[in-house]
C-alpha positions as CSV (number, residue, x, y, z in Angstrom):
1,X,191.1,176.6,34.9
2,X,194.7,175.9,33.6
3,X,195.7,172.4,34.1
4,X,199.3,172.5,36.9
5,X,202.2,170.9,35.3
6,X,204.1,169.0,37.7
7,X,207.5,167.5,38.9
8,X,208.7,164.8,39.9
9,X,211.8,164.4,42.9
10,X,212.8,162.2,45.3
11,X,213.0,164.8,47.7
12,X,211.4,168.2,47.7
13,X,212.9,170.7,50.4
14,X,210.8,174.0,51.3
15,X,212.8,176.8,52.4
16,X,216.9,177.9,51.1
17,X,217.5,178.5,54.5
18,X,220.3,177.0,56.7
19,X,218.1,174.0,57.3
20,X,216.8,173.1,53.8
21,X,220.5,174.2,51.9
22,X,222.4,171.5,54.7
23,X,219.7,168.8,53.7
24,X,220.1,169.3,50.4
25,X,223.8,168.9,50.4
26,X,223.7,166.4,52.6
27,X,221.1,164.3,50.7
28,X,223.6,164.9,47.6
29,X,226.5,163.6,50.1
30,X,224.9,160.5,51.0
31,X,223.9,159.3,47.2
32,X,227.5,159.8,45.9
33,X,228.4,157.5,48.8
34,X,225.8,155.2,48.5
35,X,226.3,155.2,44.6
36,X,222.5,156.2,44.6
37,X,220.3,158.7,42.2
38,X,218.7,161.4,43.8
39,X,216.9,164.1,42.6
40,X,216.7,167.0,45.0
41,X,215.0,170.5,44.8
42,X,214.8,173.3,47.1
43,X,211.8,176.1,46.8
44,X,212.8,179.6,48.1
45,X,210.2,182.3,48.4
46,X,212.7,184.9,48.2
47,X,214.4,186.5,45.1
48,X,217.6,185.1,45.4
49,X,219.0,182.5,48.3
50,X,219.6,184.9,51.2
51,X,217.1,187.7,50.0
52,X,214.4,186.6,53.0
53,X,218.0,185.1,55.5
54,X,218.5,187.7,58.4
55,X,220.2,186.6,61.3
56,X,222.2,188.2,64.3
57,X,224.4,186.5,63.6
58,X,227.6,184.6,66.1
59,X,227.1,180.9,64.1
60,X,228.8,178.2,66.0
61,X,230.5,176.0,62.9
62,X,230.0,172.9,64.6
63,X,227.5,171.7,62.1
64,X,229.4,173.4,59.2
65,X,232.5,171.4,60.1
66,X,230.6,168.2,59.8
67,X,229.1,168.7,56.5
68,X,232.1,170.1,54.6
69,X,235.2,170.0,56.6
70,X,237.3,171.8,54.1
71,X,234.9,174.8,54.0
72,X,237.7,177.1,54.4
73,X,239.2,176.0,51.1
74,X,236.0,176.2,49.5
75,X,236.0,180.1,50.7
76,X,232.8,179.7,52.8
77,X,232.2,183.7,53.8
78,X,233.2,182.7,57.6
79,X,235.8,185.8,57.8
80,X,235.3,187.5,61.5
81,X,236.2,184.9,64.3
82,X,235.2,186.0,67.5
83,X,237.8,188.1,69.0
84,X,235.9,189.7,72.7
85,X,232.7,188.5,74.2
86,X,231.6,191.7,76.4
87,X,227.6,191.5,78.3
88,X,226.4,195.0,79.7
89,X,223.6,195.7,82.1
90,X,222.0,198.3,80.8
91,X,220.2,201.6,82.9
92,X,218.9,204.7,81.2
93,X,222.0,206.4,81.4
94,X,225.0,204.0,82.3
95,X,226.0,200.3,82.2
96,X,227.5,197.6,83.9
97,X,230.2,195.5,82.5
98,X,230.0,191.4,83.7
99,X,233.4,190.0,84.7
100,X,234.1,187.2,82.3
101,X,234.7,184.6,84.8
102,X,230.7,185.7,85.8
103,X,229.4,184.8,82.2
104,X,228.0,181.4,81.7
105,X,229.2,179.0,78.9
106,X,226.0,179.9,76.7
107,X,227.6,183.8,76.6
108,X,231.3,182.6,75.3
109,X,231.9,182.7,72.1
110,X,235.6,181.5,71.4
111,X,235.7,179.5,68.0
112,X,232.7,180.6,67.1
113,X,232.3,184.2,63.7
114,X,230.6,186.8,63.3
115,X,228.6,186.5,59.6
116,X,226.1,187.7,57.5
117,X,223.7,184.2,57.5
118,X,222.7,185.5,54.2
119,X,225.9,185.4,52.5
120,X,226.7,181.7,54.4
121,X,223.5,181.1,52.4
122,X,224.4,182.2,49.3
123,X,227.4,180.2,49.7
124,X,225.6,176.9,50.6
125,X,223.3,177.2,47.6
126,X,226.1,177.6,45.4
127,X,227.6,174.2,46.9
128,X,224.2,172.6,46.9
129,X,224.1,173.1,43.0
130,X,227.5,172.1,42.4
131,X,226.5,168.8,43.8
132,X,223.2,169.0,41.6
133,X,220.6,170.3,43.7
134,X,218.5,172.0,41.8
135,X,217.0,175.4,43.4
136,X,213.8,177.4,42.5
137,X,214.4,180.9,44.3
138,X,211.0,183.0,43.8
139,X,208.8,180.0,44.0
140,X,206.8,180.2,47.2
141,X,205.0,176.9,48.3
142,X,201.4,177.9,48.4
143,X,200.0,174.3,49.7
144,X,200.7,171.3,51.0
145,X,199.4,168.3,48.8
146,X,198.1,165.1,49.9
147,X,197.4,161.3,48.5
148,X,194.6,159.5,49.0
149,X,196.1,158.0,52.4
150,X,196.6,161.1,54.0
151,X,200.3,161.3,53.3
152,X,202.1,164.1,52.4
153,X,203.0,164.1,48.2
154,X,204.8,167.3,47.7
155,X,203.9,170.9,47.6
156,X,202.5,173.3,44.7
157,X,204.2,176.5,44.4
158,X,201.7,179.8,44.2
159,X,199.8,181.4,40.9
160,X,201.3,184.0,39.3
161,X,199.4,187.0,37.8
162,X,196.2,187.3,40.0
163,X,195.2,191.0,40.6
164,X,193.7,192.0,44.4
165,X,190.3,191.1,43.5
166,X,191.6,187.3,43.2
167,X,190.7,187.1,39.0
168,X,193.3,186.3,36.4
169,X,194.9,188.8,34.7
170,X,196.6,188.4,31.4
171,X,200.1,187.1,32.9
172,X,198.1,184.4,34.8
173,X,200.7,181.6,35.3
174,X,199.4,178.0,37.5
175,X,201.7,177.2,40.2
176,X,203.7,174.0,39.7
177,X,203.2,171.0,41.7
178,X,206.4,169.5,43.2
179,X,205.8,166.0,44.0
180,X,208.4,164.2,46.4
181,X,208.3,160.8,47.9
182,X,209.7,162.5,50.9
183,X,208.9,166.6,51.2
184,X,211.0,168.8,54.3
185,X,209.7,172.1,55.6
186,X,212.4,174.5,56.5
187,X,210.5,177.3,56.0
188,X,211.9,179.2,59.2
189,X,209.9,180.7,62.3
190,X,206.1,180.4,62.3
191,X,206.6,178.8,58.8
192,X,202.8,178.7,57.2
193,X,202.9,175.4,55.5
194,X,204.6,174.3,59.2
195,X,201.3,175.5,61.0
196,X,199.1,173.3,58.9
197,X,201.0,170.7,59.4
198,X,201.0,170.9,62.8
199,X,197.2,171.4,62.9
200,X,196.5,168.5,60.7
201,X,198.8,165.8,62.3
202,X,198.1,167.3,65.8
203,X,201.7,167.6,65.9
204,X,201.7,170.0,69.2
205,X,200.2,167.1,71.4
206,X,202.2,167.1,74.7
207,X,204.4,169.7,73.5
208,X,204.5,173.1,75.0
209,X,202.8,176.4,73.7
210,X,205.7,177.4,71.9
211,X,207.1,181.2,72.3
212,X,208.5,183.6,69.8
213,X,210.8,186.7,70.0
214,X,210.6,189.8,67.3
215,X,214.4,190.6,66.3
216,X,214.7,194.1,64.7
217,X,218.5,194.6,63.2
218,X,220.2,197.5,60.9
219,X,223.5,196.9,59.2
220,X,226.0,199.6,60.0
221,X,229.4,201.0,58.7
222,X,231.3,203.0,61.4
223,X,234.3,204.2,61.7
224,X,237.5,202.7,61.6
225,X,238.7,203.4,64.7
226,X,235.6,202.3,66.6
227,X,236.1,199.2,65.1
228,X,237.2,196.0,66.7
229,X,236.5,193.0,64.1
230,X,235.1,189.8,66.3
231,X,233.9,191.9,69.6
232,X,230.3,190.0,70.1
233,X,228.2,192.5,72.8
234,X,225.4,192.0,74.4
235,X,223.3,194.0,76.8
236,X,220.0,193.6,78.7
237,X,218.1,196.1,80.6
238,X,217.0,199.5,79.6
239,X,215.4,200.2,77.4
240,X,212.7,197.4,78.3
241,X,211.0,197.3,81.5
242,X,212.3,194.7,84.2
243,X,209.4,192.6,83.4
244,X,209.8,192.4,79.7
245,X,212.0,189.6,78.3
246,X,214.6,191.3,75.4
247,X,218.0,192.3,74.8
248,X,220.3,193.7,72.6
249,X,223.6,192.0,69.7
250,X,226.1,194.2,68.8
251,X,228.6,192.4,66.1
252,X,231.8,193.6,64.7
253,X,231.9,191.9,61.4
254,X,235.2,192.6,58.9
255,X,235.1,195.7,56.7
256,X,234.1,198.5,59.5
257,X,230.3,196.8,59.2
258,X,228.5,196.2,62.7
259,X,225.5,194.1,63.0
260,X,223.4,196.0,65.5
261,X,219.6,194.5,66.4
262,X,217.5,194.0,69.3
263,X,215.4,191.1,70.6
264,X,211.8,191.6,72.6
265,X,209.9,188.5,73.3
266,X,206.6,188.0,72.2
267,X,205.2,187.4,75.5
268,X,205.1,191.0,76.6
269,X,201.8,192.5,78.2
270,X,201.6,196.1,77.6
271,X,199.9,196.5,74.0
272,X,201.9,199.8,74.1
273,X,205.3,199.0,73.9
274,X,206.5,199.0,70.1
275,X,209.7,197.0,69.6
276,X,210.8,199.0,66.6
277,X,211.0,202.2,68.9
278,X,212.4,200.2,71.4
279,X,215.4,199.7,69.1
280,X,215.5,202.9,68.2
281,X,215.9,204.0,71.7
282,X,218.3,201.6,72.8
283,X,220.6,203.5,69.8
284,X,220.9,206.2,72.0
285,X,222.4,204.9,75.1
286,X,225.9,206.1,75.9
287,X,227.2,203.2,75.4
288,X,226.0,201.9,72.0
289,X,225.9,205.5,70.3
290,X,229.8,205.7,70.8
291,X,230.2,202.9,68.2
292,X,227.8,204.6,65.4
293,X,228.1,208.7,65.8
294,X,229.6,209.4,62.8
295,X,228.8,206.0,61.0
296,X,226.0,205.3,58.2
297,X,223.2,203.1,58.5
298,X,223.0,200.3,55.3
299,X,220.3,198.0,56.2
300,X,217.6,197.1,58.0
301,X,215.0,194.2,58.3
302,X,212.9,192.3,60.9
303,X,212.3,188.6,61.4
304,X,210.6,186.8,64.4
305,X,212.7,183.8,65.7
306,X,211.4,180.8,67.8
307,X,212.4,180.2,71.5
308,X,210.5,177.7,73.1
309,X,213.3,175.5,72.5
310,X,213.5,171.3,73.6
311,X,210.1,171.9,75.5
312,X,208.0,173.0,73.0
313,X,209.2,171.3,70.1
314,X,206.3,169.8,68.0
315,X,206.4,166.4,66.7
316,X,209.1,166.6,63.7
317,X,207.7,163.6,61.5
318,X,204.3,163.1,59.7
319,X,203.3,160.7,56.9
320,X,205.8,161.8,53.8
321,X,207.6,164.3,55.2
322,X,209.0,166.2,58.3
323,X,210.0,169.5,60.4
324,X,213.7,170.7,60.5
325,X,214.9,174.0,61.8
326,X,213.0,176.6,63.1
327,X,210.1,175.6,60.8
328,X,210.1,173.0,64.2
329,X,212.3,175.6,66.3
330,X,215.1,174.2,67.1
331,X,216.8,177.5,67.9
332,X,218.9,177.4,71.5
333,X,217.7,180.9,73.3
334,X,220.6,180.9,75.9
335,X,222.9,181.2,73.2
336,X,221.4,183.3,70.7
337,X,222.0,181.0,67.7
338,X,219.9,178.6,65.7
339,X,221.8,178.6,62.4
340,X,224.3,175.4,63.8
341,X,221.0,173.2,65.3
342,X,219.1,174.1,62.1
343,X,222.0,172.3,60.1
344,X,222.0,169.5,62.1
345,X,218.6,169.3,62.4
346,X,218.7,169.0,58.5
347,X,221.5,166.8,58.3
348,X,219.8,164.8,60.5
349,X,216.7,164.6,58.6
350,X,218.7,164.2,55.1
351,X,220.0,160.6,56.9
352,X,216.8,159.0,57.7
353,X,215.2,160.1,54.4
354,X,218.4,158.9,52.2
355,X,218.0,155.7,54.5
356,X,214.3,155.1,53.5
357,X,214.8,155.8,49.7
358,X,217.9,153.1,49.7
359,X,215.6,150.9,51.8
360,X,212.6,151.7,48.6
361,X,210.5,153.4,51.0
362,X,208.6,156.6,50.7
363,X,205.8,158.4,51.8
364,X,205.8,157.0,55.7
365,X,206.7,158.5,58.6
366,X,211.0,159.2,59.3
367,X,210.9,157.3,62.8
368,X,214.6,157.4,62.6
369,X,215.0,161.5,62.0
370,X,213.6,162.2,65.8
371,X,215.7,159.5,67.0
372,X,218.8,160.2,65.4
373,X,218.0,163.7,67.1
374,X,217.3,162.4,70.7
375,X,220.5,160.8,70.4
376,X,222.6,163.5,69.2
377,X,224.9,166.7,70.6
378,X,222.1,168.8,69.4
379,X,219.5,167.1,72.0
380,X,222.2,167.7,74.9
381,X,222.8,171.0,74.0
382,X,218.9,172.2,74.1
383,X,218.5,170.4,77.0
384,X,221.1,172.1,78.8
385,X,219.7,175.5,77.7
386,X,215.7,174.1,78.0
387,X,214.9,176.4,81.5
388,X,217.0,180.0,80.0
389,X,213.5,181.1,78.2
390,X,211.1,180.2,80.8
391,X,213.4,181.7,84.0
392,X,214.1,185.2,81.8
393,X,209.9,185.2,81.2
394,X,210.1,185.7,84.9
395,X,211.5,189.5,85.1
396,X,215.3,190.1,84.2
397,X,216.5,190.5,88.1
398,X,215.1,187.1,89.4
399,X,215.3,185.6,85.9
400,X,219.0,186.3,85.6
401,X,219.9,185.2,89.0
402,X,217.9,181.8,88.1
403,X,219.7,181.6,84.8
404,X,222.7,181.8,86.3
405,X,221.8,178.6,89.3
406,X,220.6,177.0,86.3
407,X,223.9,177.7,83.9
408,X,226.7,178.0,86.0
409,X,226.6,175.8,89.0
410,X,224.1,173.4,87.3
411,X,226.1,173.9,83.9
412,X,222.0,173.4,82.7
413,X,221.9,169.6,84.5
414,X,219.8,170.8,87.1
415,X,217.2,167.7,87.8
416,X,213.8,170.0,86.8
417,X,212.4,171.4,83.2
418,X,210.4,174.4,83.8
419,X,207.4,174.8,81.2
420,X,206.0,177.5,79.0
421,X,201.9,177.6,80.3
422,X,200.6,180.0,77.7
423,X,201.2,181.3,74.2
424,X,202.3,184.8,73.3
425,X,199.0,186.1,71.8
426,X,197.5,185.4,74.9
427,X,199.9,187.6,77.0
428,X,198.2,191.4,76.3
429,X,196.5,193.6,79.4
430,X,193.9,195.6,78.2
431,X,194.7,199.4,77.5
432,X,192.6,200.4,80.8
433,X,195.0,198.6,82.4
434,X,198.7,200.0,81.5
435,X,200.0,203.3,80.9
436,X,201.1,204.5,77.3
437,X,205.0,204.6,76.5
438,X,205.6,207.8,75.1
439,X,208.4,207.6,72.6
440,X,210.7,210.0,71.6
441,X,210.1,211.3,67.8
442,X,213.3,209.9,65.7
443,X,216.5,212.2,64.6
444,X,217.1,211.0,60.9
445,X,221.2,210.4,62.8
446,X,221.0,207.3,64.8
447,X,217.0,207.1,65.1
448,X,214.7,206.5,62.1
449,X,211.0,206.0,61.6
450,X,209.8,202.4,60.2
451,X,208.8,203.7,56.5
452,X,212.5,204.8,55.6
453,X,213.6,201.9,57.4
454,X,211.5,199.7,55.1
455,X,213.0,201.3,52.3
456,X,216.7,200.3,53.0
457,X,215.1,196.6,53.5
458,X,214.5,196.9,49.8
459,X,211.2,195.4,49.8
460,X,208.9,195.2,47.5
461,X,205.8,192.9,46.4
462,X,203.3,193.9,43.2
463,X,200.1,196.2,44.3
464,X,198.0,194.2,42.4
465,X,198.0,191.3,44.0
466,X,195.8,189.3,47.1
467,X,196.2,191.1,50.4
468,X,198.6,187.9,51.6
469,X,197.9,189.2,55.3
470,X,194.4,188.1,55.8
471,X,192.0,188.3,58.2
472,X,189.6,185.7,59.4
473,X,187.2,188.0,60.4
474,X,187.5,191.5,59.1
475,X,185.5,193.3,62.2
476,X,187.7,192.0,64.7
477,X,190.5,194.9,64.3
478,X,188.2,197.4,64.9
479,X,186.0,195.5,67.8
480,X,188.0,193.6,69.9
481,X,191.8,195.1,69.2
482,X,191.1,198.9,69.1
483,X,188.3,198.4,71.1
484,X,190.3,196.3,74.3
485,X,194.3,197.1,73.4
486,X,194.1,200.4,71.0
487,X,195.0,198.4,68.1
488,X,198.5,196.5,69.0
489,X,199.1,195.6,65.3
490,X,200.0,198.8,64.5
491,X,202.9,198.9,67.1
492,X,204.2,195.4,67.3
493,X,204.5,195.2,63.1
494,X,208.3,196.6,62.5
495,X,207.2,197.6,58.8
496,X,204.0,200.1,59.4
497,X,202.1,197.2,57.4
498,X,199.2,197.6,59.7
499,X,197.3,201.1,60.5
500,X,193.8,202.6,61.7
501,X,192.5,205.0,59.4
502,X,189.4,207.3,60.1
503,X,187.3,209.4,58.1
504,X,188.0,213.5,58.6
505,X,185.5,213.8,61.9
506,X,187.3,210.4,63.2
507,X,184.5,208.9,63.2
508,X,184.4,205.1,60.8
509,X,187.6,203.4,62.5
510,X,189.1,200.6,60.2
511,X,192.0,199.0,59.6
512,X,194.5,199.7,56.6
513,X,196.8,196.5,55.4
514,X,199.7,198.1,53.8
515,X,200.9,194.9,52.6
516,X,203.2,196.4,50.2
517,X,205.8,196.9,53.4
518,X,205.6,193.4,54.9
519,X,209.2,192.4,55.9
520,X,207.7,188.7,56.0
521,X,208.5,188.9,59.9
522,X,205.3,186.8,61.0
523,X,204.6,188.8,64.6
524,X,201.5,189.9,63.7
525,X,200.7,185.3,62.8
526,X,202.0,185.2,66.4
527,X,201.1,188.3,68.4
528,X,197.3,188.6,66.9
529,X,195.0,188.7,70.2
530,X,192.5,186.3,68.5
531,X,194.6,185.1,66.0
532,X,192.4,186.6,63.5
533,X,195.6,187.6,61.1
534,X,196.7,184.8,59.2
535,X,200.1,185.3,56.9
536,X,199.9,183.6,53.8
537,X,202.6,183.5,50.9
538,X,202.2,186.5,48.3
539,X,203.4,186.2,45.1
540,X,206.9,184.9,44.0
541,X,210.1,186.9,44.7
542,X,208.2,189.6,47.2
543,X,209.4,190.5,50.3
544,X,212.8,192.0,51.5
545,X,215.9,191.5,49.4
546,X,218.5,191.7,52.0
547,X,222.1,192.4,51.4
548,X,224.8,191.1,53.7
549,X,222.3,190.4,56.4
């Protein structure tokens, strides 16, 4: 076996998302100041910076304002400030406008823009590596390495150049190991190096289940004059049942572009429902198809986000490295951000570690990070939101009234925490227990079906490579999911990755992994009944390549 060249850093960073890129910087900030030398490196699975970003996205530039002040001059792509913020109630065939003075705090959006989070991204990158960060995009961290102590030493990024059947082929390339004396996982929502961490530290210990949503977003250009750059809309209702927690962004970004996507919490019961073609159906309401008749759809991706928030954060810190972002989940649900917290929580993080290396420390556990965080706006401001999730899990009449108790005449002080008693994967009734949702079949106009919708996600990963969606026991698909829920995986995957196939009398059921089409969304790592599927990095540079998303 070829021997794995390696690196050496004093801080490696996984993930060129919001979190890792404000670490990074900040990191390079605090040496300048400090007169210190810091080598810092960032791993991104994706293509490019901002290939695997997709985000509503409203960002709050509260964090962005503390780490570079003068980002305005340095032409950060912040372009659409908020102009409306308008919240519908939605029924099948009309909707129902909230006075403003009605809306709580967590629905205003004065001072904050609309943005694509992948071009803030790109922009941060750029900034990071002026300041001499240096970034790896298409290097995926494989693994996790460990010392002889236990501690974390850095990561090794994946091989290159092995076919399906797990041999080398010809372009066989070792992955690299990155050493670090300190290594940070900002890998994102349900981040797979972040779940082995968790397991091996037992970093969940008197932390809540934590709960995920699935949000499904296209990238449209309408026309002008149904354009009003900075309106932020949001609905809830139909299309979902009462019961089921979701709801709808509509952004107005510059250029005639809309972001248009749809939330649906992981914690629904009917294996039925399919959030793509809930989407798709929530196009068609009156009032949401008036903004895109006569418009053209540009893009489209997937990407589940974390919303346990303060509750069911995990420990952040373990020996040589820690948690920051959503790879932790950091993300505030009532507002329906998590790029701002995910900077801070990386700032944060960059403090304590350039504190240690000043101090000639490394390889312990950031004690300071999680306090600097308990201590910070941050911590208020999740705490204030910590009850929105688990009041909305409760149906959206009697959850909204709650939230708004909780929000509005509480302003989210109110003297209890209400807690998350299950995780999503255990939420499913069996089929003999709900009634099928018939969908309607999509209209190639506003409606679309998921493999053309794949295709403007521009993704792409090599045939010939390990299935990176494995299976931990390959009858369980066909026992236990077709045989108790009719196969859920092939409704709550936005990408068509997953499909029964039968032989011509439809008889032999088994289960088909187009992995080709995975979006890298992680619902099927968090929806799985039995948590049989388990997402593992594929090879460098596959995956989505968004654009302006």
């Amino acid at each position: 076996m070829a021997e794995r060249e390696s690196m050496q850093y004093d801080v490696v960073i996984v993930g060129g998302g919001p979190a890792g890129l404000a670490a990074a910087i900040r990191l390079k900030q605090l040496a300048a100041e400090r007169s210190l030398e810091l080598g810092v490196c960032v791993l991104e699975k994706g293509s490019e910076i901002g290939a695997h970003i997709l985000s509503g996205a409203v960002m709050d530039p509260r964090s962005l304002n503390e780490l570079m002040p003068n980002w305005q001059e340095l032409g950060a792509p912040l372009n659409a400030a908020v102009s409306e913020d308008r919240f519908l109630f939605l029924t099948e065939s009309s909707s129902y406008k909230v006075p403003e003075f009605m809306l709580p705090a967590c629905f205003k959006n004065h001072g904050n823009y609309v943005i694509s989070l992948g071009n803030v991204c790109r922009w941060l990158g750029q900034q990071a590596e002026g300041l001499g960060v240096e970034i790896f995009p298409g290097f995926p961290a494989a693994d996790v390495l460990y010392d002889e102590k236990g501690q974390v030493r850095g990561v090794v990024t994946g091989d290159m150049g092995v076919n399906r059947e797990g041999q080398q082929t010809d372009a066989y390339q070792p992955g690299m190991e990155l050493h670090g004396k300190y290594t940070l996982f900002a890998e994102g929502c349900r981040g797979h190096l972040g779940r082995r961490l968790q397991e091996r530290y037992r970093l969940r210990e008197g932390a809540d289940p934590q709960v995920y949503g699935i949000g499904l977003k296209e990238l449209w250009e309408i026309k002008p004059e149904r354009h009003q750059k900075g309106l932020v809309m949001h609905t809830a209702g139909w299309p979902l049942a009462a019961d089921t927690y979701g709801g709808s962004f509509f952004y107005h970004m510059e250029d005639n572009l809309v972001a248009v996507g749809f939330v649906v919490g992981l914690g629904y019961t009917n294996p039925y429902l399919n959030p793509y073609e809930e989407f798709q159906r929530y196009k068609t309401h009156p009032a949401i198809r008036t903004f895109l008749e006569g418009g053209k759809r540009i893009a489209y991706g997937a990407r589940a986000i974390t919303a346990g928030g303060l509750q069911a954060l995990p420990r952040l810190v373990f020996p040589g490295g820690c948690l920051i972002g959503d790879d932790a989940g950091f993300l505030n649900a009532s507002r329906i951000k998590g790029s701002h917290a995910a900077m801070k929580s990386g700032m944060l993080a960059a403090e304590s570690v350039c504190d240690a290396l000043q101090a000639g420390r490394e390889g312990d556990e950031l004690t300071t990070y999680p306090e600097a965080f308990r201590s910070s706006w941050l911590h208020e401001e999740l705490h204030k939101a910590r009850n929105f999730k688990p009041f909305m899990s409760k149906g959206l009449y009697s959850g909204t009234l709650m939230v708004g108790i909780d929000q509005v005449l509480f302003r989210g002080k109110a003297p209890w925490t209400l807690h998350h008693d299950h995780a999503d994967n255990e939420t499913l009734k069996p089929k003999k227990d709900v009634q099928p949702i018939a969908y309607p079949k999509p209209d190639g106009v506003l409606t679309f079906d998921r493999l053309s919708s794949v295709f403007i996600s521009n993704t792409n990963h090599s045939e010939d490579q390990p299935v990176h969606l494995t299976l931990k026991d390959p009858t369980v698909p066909v026992k236990i999911n077709l045989e108790l829920y009719d196969a859920p995986e092939q409704r709550y995957c936005p990408a068509g990755v997953y499909e029964i196939v039968r032989d011509a009398d439809e008889s032999n059921p088994r289960l088909q992994i187009n992995a080709q089409n995975c979006v890298h969304c992680k619902t099927c790592d968090i929806k799985d009944p039995t948590q049989n599927i388990v997402w593992v990095t594929p090879e460098g540079g596959g995956g989505p390549n968004y654009p302006n998303m």
